[in-house]
C-alpha positions as a Markdown table, in Angstrom:
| # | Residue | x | y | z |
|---|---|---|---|---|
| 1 | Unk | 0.0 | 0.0 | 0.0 |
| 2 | Unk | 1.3 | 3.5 | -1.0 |
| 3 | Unk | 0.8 | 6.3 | 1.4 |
| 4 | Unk | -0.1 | 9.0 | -1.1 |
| 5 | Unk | -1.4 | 12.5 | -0.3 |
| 6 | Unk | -4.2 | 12.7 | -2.7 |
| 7 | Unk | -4.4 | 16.4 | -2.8 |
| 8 | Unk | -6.8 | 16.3 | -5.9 |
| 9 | Unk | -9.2 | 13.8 | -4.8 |
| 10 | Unk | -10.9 | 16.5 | -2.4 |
| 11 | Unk | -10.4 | 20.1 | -2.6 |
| 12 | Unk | -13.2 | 22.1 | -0.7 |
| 13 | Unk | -11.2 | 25.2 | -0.6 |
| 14 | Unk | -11.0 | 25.5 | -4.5 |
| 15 | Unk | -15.5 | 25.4 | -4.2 |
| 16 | Unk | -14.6 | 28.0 | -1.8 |
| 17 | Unk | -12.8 | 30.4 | -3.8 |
| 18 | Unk | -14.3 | 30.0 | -7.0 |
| 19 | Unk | -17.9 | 30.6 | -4.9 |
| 20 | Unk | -16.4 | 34.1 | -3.2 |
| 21 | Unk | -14.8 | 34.6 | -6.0 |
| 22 | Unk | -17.8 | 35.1 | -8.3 |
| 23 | Unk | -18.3 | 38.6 | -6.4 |
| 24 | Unk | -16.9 | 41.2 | -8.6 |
| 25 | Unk | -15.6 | 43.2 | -5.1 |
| 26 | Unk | -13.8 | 39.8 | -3.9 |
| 27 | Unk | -12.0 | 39.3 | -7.2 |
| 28 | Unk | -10.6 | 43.1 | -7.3 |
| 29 | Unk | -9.2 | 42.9 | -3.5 |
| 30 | Unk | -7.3 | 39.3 | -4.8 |
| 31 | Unk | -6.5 | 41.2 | -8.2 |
| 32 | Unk | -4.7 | 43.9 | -6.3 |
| 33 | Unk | -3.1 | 41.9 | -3.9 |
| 34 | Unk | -1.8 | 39.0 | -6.3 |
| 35 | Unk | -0.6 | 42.1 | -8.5 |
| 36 | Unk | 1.1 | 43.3 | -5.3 |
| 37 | Unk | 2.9 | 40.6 | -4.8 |
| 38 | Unk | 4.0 | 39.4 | -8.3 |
| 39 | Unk | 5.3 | 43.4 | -8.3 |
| 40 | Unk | 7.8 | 43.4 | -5.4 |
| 41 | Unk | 8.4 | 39.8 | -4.7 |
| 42 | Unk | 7.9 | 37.9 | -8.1 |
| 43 | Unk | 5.8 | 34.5 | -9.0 |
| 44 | Unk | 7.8 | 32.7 | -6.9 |
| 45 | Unk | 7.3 | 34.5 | -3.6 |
| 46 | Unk | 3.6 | 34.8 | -4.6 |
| 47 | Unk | 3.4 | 31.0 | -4.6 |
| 48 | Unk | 5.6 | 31.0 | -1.6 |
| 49 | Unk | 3.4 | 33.5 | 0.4 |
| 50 | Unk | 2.5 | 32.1 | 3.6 |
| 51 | Unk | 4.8 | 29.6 | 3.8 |
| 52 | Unk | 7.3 | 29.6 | 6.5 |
| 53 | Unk | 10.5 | 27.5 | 7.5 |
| 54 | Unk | 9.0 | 23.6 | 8.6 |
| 55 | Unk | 10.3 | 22.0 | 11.6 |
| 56 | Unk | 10.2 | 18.1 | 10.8 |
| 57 | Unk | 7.8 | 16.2 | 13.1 |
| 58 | Unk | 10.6 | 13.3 | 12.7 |
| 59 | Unk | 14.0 | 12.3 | 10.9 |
| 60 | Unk | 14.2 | 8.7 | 9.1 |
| 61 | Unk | 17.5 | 8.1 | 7.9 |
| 62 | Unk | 18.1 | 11.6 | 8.8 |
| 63 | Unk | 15.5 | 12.6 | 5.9 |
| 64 | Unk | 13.3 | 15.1 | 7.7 |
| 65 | Unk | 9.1 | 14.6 | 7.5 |
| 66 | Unk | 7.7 | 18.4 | 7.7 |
| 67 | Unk | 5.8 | 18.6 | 10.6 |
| 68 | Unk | 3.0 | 20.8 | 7.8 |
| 69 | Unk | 2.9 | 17.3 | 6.0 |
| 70 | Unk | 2.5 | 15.8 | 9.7 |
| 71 | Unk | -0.3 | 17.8 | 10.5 |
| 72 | Unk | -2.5 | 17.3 | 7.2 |
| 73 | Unk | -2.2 | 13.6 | 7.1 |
| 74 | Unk | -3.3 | 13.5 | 11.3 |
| 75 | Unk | -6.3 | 16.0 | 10.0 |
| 76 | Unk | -7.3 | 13.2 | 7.2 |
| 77 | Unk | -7.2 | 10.3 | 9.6 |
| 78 | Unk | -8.8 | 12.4 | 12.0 |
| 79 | Unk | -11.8 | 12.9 | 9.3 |
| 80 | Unk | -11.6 | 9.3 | 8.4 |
| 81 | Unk | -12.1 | 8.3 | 11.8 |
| 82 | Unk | -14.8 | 10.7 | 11.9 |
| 83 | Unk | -17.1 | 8.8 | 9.6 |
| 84 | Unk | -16.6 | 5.4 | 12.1 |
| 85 | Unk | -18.0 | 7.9 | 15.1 |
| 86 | Unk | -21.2 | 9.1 | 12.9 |
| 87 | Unk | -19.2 | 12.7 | 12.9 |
| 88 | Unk | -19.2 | 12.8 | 16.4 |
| 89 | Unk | -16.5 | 14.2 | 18.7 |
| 90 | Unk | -13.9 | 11.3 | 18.0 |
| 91 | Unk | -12.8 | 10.7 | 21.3 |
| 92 | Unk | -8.8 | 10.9 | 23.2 |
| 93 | Unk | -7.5 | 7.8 | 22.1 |
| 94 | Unk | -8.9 | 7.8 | 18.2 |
| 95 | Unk | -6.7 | 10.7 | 18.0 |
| 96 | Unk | -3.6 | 9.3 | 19.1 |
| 97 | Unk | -3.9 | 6.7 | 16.7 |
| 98 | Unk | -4.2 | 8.9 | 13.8 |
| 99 | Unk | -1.4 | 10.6 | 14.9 |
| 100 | Unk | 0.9 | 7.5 | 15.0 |
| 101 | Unk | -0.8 | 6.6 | 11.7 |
| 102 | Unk | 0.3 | 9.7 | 10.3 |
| 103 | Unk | 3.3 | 9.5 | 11.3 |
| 104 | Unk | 3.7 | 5.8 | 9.9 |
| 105 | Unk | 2.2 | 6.8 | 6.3 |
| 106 | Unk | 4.9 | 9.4 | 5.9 |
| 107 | Unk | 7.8 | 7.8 | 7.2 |
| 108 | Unk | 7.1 | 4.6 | 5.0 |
| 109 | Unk | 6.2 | 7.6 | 2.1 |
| 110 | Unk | 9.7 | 9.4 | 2.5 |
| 111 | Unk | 11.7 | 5.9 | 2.1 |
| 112 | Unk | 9.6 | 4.9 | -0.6 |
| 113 | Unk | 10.5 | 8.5 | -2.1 |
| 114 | Unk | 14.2 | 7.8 | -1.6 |
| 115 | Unk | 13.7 | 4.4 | -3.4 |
| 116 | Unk | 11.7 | 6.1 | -6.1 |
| 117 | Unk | 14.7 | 8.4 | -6.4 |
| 118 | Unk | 17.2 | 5.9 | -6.9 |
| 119 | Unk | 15.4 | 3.9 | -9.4 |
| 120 | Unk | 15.7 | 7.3 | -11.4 |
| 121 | Unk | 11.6 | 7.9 | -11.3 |
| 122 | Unk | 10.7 | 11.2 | -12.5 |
| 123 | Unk | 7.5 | 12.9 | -13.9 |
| 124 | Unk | 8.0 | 15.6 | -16.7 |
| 125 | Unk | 6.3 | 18.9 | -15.9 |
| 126 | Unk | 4.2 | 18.4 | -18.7 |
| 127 | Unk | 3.0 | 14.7 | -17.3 |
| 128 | Unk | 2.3 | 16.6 | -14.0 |
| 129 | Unk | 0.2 | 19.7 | -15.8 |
| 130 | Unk | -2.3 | 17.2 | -17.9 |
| 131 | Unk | -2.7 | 15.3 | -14.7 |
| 132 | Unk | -3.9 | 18.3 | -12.6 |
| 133 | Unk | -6.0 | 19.8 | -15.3 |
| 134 | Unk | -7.5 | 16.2 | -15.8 |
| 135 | Unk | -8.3 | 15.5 | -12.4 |
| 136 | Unk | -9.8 | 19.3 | -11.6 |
| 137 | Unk | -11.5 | 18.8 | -14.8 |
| 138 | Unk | -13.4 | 15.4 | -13.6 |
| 139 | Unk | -14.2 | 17.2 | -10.3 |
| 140 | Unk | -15.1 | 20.6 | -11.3 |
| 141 | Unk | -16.4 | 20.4 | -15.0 |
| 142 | Unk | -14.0 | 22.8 | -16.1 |
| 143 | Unk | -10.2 | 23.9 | -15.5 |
| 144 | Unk | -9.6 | 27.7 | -15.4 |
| 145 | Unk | -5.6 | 28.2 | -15.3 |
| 146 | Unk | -6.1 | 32.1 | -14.2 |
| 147 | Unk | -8.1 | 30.8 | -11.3 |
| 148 | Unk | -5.2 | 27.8 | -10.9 |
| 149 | Unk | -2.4 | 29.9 | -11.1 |
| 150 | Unk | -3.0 | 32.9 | -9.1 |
| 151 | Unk | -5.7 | 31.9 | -6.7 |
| 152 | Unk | -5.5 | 28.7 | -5.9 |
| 153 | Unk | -1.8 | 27.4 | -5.3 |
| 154 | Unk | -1.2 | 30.5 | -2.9 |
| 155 | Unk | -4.3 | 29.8 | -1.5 |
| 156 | Unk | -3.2 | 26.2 | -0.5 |
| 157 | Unk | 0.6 | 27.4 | 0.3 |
| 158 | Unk | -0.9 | 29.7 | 2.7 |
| 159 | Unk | -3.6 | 26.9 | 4.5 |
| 160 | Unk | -1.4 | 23.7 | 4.6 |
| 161 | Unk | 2.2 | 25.6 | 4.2 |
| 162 | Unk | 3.5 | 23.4 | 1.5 |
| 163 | Unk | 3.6 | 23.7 | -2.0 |
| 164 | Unk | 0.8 | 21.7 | -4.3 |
| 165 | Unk | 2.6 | 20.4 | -7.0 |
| 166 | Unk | 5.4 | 19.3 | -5.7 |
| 167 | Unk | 3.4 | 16.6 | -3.4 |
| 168 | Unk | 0.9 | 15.6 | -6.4 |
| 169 | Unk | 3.9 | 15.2 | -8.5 |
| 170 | Unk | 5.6 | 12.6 | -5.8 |
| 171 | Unk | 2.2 | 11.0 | -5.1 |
| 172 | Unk | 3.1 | 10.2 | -8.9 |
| 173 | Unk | 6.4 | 9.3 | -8.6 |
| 174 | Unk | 5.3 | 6.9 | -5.6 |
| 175 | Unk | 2.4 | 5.1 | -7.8 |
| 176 | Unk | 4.9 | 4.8 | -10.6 |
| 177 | Unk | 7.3 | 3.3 | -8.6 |
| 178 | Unk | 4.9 | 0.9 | -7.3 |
| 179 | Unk | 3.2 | 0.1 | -10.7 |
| 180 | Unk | 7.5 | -0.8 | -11.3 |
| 181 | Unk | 6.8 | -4.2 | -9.1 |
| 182 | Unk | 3.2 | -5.1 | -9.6 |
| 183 | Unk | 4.0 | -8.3 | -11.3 |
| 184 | Unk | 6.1 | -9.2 | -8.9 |
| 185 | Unk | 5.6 | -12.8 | -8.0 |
| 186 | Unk | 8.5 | -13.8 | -5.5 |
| 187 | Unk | 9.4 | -13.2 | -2.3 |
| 188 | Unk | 11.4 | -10.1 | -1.8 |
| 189 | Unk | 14.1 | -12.3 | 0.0 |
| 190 | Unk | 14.2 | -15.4 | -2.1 |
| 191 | Unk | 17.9 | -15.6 | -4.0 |
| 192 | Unk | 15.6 | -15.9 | -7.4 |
| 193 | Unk | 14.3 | -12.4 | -6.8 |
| 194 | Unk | 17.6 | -11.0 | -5.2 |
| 195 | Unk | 19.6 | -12.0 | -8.3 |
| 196 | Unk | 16.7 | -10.7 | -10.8 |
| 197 | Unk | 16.3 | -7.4 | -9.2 |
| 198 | Unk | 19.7 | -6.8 | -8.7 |
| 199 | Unk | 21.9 | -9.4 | -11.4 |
| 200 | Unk | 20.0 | -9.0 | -14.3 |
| 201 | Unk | 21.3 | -6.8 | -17.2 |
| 202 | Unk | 20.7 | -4.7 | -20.4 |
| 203 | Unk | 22.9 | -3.5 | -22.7 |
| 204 | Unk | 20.8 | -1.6 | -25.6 |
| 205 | Unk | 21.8 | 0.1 | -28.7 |
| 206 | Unk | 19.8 | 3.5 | -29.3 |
| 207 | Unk | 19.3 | 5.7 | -32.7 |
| 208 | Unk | 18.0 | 9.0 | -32.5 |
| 209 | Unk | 16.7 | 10.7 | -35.5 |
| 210 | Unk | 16.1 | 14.3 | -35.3 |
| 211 | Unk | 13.3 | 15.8 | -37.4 |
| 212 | Unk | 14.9 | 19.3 | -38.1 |
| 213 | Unk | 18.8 | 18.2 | -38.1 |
| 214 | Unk | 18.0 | 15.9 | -41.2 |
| 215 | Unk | 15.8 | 17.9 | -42.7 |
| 216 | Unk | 18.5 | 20.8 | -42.5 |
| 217 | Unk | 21.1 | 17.6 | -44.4 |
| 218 | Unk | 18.0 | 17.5 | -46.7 |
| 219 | Unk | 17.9 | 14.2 | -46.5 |
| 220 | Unk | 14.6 | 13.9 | -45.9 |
| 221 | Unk | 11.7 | 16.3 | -46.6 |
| 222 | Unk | 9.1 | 16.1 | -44.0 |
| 223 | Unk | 8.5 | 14.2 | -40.6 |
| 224 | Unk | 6.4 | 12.1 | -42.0 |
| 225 | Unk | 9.7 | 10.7 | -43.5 |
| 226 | Unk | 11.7 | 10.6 | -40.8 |
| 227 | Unk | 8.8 | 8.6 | -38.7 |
| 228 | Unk | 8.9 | 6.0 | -41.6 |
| 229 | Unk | 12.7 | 5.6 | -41.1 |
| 230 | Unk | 12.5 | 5.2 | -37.5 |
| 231 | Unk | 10.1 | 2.4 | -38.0 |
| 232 | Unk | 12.1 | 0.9 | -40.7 |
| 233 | Unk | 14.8 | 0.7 | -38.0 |
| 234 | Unk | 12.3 | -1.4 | -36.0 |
| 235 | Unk | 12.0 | -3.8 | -38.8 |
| 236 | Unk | 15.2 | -5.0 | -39.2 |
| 237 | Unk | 16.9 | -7.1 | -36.0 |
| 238 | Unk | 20.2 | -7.5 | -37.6 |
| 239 | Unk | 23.2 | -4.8 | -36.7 |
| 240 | Unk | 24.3 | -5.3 | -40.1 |
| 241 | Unk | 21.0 | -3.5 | -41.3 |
| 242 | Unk | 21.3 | -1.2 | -38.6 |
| 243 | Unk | 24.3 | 0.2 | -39.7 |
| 244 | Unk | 23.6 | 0.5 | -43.2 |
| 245 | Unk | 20.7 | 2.8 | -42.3 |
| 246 | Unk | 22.4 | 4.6 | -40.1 |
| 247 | Unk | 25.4 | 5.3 | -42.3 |
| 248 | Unk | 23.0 | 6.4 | -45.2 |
| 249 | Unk | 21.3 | 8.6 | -43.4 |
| 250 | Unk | 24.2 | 10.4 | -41.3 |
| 251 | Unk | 23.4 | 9.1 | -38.2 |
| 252 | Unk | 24.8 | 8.0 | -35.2 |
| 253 | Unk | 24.6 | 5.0 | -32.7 |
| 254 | Unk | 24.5 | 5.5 | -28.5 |
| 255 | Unk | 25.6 | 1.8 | -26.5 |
| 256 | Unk | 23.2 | 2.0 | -23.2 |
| 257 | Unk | 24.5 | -0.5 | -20.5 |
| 258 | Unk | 24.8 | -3.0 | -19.3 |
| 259 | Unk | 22.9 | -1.8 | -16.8 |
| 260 | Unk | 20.2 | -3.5 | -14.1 |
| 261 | Unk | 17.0 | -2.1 | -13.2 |
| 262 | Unk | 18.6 | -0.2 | -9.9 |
| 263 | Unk | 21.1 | 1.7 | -12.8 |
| 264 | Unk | 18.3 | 3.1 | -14.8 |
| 265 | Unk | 19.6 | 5.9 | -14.5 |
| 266 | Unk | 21.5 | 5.8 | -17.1 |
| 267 | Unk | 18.6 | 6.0 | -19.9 |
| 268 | Unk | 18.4 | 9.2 | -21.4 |
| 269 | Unk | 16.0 | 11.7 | -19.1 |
| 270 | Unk | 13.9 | 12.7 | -21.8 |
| 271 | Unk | 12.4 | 9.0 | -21.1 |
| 272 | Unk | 9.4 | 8.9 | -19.1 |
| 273 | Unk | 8.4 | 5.8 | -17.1 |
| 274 | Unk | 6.8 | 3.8 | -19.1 |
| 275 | Unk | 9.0 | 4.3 | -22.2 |
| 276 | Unk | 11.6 | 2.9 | -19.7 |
| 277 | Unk | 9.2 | -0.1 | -19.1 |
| 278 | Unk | 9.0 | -0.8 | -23.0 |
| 279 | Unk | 13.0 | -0.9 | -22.5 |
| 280 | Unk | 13.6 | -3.3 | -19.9 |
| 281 | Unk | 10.5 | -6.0 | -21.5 |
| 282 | Unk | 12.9 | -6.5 | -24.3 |
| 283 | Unk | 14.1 | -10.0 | -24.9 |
| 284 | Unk | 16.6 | -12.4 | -27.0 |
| 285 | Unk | 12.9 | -13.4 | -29.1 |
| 286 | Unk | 11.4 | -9.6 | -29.4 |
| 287 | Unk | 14.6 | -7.3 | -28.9 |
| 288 | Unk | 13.1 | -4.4 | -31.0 |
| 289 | Unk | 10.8 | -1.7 | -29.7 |
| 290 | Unk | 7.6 | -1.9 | -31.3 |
| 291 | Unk | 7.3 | 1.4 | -31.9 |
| 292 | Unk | 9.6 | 4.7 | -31.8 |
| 293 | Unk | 9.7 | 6.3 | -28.6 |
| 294 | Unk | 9.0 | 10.6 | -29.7 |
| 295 | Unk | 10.1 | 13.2 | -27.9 |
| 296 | Unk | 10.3 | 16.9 | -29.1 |
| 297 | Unk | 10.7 | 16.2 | -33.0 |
| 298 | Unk | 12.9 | 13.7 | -32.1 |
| 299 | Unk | 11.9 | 9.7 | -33.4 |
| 300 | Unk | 14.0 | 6.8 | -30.8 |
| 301 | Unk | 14.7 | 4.0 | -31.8 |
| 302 | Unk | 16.5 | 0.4 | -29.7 |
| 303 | Unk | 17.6 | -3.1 | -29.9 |
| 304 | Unk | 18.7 | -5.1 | -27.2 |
| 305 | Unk | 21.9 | -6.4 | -27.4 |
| 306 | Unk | 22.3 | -8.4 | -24.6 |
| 307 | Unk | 20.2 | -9.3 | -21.4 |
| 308 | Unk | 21.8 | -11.7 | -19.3 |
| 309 | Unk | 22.8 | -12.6 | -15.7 |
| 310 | Unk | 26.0 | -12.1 | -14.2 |
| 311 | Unk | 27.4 | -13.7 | -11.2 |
| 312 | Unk | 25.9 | -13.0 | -7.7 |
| 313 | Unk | 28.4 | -12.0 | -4.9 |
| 314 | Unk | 26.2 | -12.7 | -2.2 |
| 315 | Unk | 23.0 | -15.0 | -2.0 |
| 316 | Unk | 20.5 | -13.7 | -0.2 |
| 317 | Unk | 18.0 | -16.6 | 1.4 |
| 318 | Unk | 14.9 | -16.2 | 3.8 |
| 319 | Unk | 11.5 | -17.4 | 4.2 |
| 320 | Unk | 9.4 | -16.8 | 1.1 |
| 321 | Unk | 5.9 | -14.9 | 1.8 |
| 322 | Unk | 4.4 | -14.5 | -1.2 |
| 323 | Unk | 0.8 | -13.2 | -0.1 |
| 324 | Unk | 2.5 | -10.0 | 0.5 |
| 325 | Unk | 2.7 | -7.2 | -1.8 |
| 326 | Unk | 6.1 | -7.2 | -2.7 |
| 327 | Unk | 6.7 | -3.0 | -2.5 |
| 328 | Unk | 4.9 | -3.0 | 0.8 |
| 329 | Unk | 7.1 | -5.7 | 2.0 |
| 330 | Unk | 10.6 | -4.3 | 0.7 |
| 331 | Unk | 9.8 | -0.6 | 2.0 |
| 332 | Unk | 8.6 | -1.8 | 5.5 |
| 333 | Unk | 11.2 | -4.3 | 5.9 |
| 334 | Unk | 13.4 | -0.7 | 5.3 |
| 335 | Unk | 11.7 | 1.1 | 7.5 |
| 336 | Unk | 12.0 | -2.1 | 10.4 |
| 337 | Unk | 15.8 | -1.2 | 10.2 |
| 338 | Unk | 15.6 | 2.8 | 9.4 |
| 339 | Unk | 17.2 | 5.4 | 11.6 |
| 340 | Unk | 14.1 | 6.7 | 13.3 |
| 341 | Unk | 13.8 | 10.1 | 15.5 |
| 342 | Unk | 10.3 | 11.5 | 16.3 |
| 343 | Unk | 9.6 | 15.0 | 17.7 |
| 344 | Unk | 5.9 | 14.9 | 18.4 |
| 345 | Unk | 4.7 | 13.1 | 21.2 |
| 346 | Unk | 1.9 | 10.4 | 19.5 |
| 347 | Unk | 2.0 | 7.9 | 22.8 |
C-alpha cells in the first residue's frame, strides 16, 4: 500500500474560492493583492506566500518529515475516523492513533520517495500539468488556469504551508514506482528475486533521429519521412541492417549499459516511465521496440543487445511470503531497520 497524499481527490477550498470569488468586489481585492505581490516579490514569492520555515515532526535516515505534511495527514485520519464515530467528537485515544498513523504513512512515504529516487523515477512537468488539469476537470467540469495559477496554489501554500505540485507530482512518482513491481511474484528475499532485481542486465543500442537536423542535411523532406525511417529501423533485427541505415542517413549509434534495473539511471532523461518499461520488457525473441519512442521532433529507436545474468556476490536466502505485496514488503522491511527520531509526542 502507497501512502499517497491525494491532494486532488478533495479540494473544498477550491469550491470556496471560486464561490467568493464570483463577487466582482472579492475578485478586485485578490487582483490587487496577487498584483502586489508578483510586483515586489515575483511568482515565486507569490506561490511561496505564507509559507514559512518547517520544523520536521521526525527524521528517518536523517531525511526530515515536515511537521505541515504531519499535521495534514493526522487532520485526514482524523476525518476518516470521523465517519466510524457518525461525525461525532472522535474521542482521546482515536486521535492518538491517527497521529501515530500519520506519522507511519509518511515515514514509510519518504523511504519509498528515496527508493523512487534511486530507481531514477521522475515525472515531466508536462506529465504533472495534464494530470492536474485532468483531475480538476473530472471534479469541477471545467479547468480555469487564471483561477489555478494565481488563486489557488497561494491559497493552499498559505492553508497547509507546502507547496501543491510538488506533493501531487511525488504521489506520482510513488504510484509509478509501485506500478514498477506489480507483477512481482517472488518473495522479496528469495535468491531468485535478489539475483533478478539486482543481477539482471541490459545492454541496448539506441538511434536517434532528429526531425529538423536531417531535414536541415536534406535528406529527408518532412516528418512524415523521418517517422517511416524510424520504423524501418524497428523492422530490421540485424546490426548489419542497422548500420547500413544509419550510415545512409548520417546518423549516429549510442551503447546503453549494461545496466540492471537499480542503474536506470542511465537512460536518457527525456524517457518517461513507461518508455523505460518498453525498454527493460525487451528479450533475445522480441529485442526491438515496437514502436519509436518521440520526444520533441525527435523519433528513438533500440535493440537489445544483450540481457543476461551475471554472477551474484552474495545470496541472499529467507522465508518466502508471497501473499504479500512485494513493495509493501521491501519498504517496510526498510523502514524495520531505518534510523528513526520523532519530535511529536503520538504515545
Amino acid at each position: 500500500m502507497i501512502y499517497l497524499a491525494y491532494f486532488t481527490i478533495k479540494t473544498p477550498m477550491l469550491d470556496l474560492l471560486r464561490k467568493h470569488a464570483s463577487s466582482w468586489v472579492i475578485k478586485v481585492t485578490l487582483g490587487a493583492i496577487i498584483l502586489t505581490f508578483v510586483l515586489f516579490f515575483g511568482y515565486a514569492g507569490l506561490q511561496n506566500f505564507g509559507l514559512s520555515e518547517d520544523k520536521p515532526a521526525a527524521m528517518v535516515n536523517n531525511i526530515p518529515i515536515p511537521e505541515s505534511l504531519y499535521r495534514f495527514y493526522t487532520e485526514r485520519n482524523l476525518e476518516s475516523l470521523k465517519q466510524s464515530f457518525s461525525n461525532q467528537a472522535v474521542p482521546d485515544f482515536a486521535k492518538k492513533f491517527a497521529e501515530s498513523n500519520a506519522l507511519r504513512q509518511l515515514m514509510f512515504r519518504t523511504l519509498a520517495l528515496q527508493e523512487a529516487d534511486r530507481l531514477g523515477v521522475f515525472i515531466p512537468d508536462a506529465e504533472l500539468a495534464d494530470y492536474i488539469v485532468n483531475t480538476q476537470k473530472t471534479q469541477q467540469g471545467s479547468f480555469d488556469p487564471i483561477f489555478y495559477r494565481h488563486q489557488y496554489l497561494p491559497f493552499f501554500s498559505q492553508r497547509y504551508g507546502f507547496q501543491y505540485e510538488t506533493v501531487v507530482r511525488d504521489d506520482l512518482r510513488l504510484a509509478l514506482t509501485q506500478k514498477l513491481f506489480e507483477h512481482a511474484k517472488l518473495s522479496l528475499y528469495s535468491s531468485e528475486a535478489y539475483n533478478s532485481f539486482q543481477n539482471e542486465q541490459w545492454t541496448f543500442e539506441m538511434v536517434e533521429l532528429s526531425v529538423p537536423t536531417l531535414l536541415e542535411k536534406k535528406l529527408v523532406t518532412n516528418e512524415s519521412e523521418v517517422e517511416a525511417i524510424a520504423k524501418l529501423f524497428l523492422t530490421q533485427d540485424k546490426k548489419q541492417k542497422w548500420e547500413d541505415l544509419i550510415r545512409h542517413y548520417q546518423l549516429t549509434i549510442k551503447k546503453i549499459g549494461p545496466v540492471s534495473l537499480t542503474e536506470r539511471h542511465q537512460i536518457p532523461t527525456t524517457f518517461s516511465f513507461e518508455d523505460q518499461q518498453r525498454l527493460f520488457a525487451l528479450r533475445k525473441e522480441k529485442p526491438l521496440l515496437e514502436k519509436p519512442i518521440v520526444k520533441e521532433k525527435t523519433f528513438c529507436v533500440a535493440r537489445l543487445v544483450h540481457r543476461e545474468m551475471k554472477v551474484p556476490t552474495k545470496n541472499i536466502k529467507s522465508p518466502a511470503t508471497p501473499d504479500v505485496d512485494f513493495f509493501e514488503q521491501w519498504i517496510s522491511q526498510k523502514l524495520a531497520t531505518a534510523e528513526v527520531r520523532s519530535f511529536v509526542d503520538t504515545k
